[in-house]
DSSP file (Angstrom, degrees, kcal/mol; ACC not computed):
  #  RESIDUE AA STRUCTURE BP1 BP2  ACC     N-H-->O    O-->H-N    N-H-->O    O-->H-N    TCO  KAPPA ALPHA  PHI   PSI    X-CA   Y-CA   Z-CA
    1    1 A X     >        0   0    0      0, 0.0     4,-0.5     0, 0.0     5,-0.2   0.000 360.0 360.0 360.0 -57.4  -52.0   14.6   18.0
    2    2 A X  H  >  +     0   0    0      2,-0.3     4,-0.5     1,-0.2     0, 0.0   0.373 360.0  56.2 -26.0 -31.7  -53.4   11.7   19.5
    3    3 A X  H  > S+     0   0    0      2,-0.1     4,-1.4     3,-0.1    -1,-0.2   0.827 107.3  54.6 -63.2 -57.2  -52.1   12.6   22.9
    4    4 A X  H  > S+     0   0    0      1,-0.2     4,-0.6     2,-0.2    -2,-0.3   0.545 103.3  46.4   2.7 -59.4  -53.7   15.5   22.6
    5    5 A X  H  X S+     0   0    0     -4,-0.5     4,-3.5     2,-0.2     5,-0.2   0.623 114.9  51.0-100.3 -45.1  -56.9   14.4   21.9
    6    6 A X  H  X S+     0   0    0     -4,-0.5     4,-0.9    -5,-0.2    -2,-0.2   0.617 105.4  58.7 -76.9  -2.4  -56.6   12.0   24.7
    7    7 A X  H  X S+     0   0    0     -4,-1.4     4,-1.6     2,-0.2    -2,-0.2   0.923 103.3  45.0 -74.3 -64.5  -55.5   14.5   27.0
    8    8 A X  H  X S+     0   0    0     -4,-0.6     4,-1.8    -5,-0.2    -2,-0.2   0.756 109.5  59.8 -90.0 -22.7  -58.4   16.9   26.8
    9    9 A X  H  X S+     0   0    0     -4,-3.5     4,-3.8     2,-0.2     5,-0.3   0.977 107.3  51.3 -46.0 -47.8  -60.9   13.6   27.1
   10   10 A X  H  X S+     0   0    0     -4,-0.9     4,-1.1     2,-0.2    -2,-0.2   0.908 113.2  42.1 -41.5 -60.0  -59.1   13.1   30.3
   11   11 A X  H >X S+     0   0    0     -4,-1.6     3,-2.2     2,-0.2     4,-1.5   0.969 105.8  56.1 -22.0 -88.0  -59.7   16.4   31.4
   12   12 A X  H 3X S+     0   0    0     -4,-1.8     4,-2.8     1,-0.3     5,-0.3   0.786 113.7  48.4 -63.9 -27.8  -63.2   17.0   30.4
   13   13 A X  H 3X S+     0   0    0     -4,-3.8     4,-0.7     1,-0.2    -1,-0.3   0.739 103.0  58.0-101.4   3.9  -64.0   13.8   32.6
   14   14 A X  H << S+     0   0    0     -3,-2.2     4,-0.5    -4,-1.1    -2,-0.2   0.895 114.8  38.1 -65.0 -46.8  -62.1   14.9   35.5
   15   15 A X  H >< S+     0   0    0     -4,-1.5     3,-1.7     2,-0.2     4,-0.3   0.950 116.6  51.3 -78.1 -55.1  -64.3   18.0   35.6
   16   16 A X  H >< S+     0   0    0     -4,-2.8     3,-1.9    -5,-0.3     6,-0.5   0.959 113.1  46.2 -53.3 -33.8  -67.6   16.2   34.7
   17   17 A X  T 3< S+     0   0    0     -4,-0.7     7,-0.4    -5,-0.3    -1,-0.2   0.531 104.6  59.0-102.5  17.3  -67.0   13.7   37.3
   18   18 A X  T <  S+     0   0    0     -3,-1.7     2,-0.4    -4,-0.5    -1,-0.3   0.099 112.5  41.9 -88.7   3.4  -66.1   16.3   40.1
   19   19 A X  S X  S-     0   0    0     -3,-1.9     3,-0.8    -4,-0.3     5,-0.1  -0.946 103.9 -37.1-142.6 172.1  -69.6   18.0   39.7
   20   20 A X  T 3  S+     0   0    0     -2,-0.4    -2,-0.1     1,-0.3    -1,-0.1   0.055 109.6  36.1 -46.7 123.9  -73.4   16.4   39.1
   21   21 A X  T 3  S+     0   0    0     -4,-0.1    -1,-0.3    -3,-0.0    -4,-0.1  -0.766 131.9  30.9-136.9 -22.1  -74.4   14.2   37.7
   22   22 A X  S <  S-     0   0    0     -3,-0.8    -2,-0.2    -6,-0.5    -5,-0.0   0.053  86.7-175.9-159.2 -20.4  -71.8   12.1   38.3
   23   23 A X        +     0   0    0      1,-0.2     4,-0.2    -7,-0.1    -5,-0.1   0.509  32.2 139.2 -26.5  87.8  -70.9   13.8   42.1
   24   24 A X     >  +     0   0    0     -7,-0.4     4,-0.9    -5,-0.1    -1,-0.2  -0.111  25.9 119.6-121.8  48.5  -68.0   12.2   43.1
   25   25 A X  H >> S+     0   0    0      2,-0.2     4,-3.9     1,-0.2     3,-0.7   0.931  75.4  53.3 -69.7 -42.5  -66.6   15.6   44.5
   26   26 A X  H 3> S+     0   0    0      1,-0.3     4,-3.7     2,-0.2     5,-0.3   1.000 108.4  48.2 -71.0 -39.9  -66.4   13.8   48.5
   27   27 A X  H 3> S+     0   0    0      1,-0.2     4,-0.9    -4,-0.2    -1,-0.3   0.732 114.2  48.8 -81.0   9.6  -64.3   10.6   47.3
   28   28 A X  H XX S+     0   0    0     -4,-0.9     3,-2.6    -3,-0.7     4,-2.1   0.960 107.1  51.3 -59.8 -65.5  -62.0   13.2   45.4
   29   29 A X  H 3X S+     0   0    0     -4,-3.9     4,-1.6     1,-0.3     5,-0.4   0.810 113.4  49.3 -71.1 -37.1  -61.8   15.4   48.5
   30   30 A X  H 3X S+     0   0    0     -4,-3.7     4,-2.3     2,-0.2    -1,-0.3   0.919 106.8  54.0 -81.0 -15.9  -60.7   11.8   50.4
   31   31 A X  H <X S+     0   0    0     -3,-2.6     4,-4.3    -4,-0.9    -2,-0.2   0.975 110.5  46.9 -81.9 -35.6  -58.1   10.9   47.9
   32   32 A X  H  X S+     0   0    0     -4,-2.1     4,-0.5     1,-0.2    -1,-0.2   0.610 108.1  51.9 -60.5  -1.4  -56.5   14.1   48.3
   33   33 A X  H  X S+     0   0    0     -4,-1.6     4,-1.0    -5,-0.2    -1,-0.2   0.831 114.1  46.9 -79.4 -41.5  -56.5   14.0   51.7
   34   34 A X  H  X S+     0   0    0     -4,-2.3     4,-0.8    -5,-0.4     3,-0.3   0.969 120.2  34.3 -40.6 -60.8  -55.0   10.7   51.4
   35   35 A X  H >X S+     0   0    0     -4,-4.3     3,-2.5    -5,-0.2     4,-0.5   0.984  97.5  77.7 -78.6 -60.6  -52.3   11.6   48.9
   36   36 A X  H 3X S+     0   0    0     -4,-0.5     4,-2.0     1,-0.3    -1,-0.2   0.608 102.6  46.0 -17.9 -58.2  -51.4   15.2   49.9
   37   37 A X  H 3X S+     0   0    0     -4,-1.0     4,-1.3    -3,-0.3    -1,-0.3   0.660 119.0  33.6 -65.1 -25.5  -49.4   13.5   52.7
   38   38 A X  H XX S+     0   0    0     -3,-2.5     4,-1.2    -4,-0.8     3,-0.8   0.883 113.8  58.1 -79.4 -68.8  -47.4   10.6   50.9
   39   39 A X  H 3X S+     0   0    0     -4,-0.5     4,-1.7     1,-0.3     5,-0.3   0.771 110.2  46.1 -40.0 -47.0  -47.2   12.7   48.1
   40   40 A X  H >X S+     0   0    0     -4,-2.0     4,-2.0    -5,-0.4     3,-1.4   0.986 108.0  56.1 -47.0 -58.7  -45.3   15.1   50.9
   41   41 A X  H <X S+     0   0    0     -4,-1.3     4,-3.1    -3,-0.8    -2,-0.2   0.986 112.4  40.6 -45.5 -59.3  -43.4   12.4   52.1
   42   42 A X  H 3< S+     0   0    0     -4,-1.2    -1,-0.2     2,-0.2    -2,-0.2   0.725 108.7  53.2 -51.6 -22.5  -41.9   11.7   48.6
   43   43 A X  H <X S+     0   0    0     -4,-1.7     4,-2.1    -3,-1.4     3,-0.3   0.661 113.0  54.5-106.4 -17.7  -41.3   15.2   47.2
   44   44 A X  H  X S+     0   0    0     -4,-2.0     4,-0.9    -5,-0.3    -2,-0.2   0.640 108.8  47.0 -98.8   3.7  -39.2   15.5   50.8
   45   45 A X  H  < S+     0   0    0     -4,-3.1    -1,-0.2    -5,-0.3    -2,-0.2   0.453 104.8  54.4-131.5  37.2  -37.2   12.7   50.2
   46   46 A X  H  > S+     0   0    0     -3,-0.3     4,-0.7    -5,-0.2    -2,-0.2   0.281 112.1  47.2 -84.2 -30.7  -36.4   13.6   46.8
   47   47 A X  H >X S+     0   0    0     -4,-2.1     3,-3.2     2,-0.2     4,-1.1   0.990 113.7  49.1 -77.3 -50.0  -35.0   17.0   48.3
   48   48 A X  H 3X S+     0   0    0     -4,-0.9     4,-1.9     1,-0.4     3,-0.3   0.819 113.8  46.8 -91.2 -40.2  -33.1   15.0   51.2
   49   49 A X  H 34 S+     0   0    0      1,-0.2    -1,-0.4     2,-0.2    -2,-0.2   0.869 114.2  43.6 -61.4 -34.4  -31.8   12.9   48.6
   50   50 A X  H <X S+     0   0    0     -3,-3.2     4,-0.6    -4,-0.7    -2,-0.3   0.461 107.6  62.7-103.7  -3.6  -30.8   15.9   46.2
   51   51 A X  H >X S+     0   0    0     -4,-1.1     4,-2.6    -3,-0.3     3,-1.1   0.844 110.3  41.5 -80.1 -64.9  -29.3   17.9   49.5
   52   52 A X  H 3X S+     0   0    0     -4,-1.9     4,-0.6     1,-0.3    -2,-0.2   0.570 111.4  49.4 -87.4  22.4  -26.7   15.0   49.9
   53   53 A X  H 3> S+     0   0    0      3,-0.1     4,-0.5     2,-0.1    -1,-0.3   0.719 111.2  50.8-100.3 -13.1  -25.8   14.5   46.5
   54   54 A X  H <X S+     0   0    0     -3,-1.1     4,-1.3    -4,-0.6    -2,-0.2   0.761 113.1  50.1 -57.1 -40.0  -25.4   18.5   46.5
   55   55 A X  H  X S+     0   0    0     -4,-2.6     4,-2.0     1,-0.2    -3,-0.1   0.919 108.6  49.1 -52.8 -53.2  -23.1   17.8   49.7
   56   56 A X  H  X S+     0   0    0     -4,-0.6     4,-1.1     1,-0.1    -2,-0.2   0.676 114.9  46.7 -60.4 -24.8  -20.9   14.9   47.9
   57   57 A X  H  X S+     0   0    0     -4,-0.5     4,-1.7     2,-0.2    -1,-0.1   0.745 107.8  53.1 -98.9 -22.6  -20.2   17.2   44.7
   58   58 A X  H  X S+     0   0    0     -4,-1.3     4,-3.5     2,-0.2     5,-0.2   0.933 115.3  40.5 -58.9 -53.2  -19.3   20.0   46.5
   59   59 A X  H  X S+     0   0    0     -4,-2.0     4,-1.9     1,-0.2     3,-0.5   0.933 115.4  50.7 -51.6 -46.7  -16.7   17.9   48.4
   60   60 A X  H  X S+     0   0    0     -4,-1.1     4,-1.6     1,-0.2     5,-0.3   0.926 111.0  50.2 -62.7 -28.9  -15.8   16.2   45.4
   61   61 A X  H  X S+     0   0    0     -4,-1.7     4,-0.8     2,-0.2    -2,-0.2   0.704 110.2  46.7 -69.9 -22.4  -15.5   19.8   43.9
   62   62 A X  H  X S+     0   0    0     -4,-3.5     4,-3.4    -3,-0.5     3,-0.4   0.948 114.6  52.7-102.4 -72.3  -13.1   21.2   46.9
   63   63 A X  H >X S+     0   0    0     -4,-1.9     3,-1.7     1,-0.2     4,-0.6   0.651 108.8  46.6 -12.2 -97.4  -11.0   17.7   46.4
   64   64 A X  H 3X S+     0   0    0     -4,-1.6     4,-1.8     1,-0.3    -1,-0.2   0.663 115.9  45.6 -29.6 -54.0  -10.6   18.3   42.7
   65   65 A X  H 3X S+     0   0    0     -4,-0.8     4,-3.1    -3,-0.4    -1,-0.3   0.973 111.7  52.7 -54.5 -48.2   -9.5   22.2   43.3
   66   66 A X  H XX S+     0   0    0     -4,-3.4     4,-1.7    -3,-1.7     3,-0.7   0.971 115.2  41.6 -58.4 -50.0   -7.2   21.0   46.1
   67   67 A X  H 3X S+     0   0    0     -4,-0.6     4,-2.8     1,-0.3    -1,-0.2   0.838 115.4  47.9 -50.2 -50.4   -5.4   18.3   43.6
   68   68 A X  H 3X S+     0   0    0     -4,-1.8     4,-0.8     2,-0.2    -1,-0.3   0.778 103.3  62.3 -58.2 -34.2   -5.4   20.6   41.1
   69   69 A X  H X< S+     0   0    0     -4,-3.1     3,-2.3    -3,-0.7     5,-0.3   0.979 110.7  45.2 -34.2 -81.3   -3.8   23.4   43.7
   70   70 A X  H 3X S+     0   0    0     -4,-1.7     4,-2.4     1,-0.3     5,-0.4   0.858 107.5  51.3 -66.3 -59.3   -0.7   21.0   44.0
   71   71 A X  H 3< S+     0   0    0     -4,-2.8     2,-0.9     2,-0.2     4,-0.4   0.599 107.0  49.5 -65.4   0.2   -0.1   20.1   40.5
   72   72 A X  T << S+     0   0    0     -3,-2.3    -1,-0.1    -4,-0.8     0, 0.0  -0.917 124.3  51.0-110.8  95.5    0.0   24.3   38.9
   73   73 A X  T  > S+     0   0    0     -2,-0.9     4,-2.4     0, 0.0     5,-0.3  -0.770 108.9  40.6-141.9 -45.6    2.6   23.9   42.5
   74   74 A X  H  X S+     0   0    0     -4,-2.4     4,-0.8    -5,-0.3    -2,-0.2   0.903 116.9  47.5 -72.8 -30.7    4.3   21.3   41.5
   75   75 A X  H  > S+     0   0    0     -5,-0.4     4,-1.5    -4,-0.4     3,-0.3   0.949 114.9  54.0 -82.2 -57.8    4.7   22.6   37.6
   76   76 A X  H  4 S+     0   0    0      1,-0.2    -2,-0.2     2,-0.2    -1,-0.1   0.818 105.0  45.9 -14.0 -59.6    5.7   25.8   39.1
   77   77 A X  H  < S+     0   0    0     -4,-2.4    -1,-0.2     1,-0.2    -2,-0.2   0.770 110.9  55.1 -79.4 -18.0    8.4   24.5   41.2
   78   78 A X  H  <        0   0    0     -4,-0.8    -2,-0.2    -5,-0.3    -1,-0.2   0.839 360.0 360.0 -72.4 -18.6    9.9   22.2   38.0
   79   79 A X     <        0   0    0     -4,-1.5    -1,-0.2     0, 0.0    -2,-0.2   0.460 360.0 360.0-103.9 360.0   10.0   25.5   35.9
């Protein structure tokens, strides 16, 4: 409840203090020019990160079939 509550204060003074009285609309507009571009950098090397760990499990996954391949070959050929 208490997050909540602190939640929508947060809120209501993000919006008061993007319009008058209080006009701090332009140093908004500069941190988001600012951040829009790290904030890019980061979200693309969290995909580039989550591409090669998608690479390594696939590989691990094609390993782990092949192994498994031999042994139903190897139980096969004992029976």
């Amino acid at each position: 409840m208490v997050a909540l509550i602190v939640g929508i204060v947060f809120i209501g003074f993000a919006v008061f203090s993007a319009f008058p009285p209080l006009a701090w609309w332009d140093e908004i507009l500069n941190f988001l020019k600012g951040g829009v571009p790290v904030f890019a950098l980061f979200i693309g090397l969290i995909a580039v990160f989550i591409g090669i760990a998608d690479i390594k499990d696939r590989i691990e996954a094609k390993k782990e079939e092949a192994e498994e391949a031999k042994e139903d070959a190897a139980q096969s050929e004992e029976q």
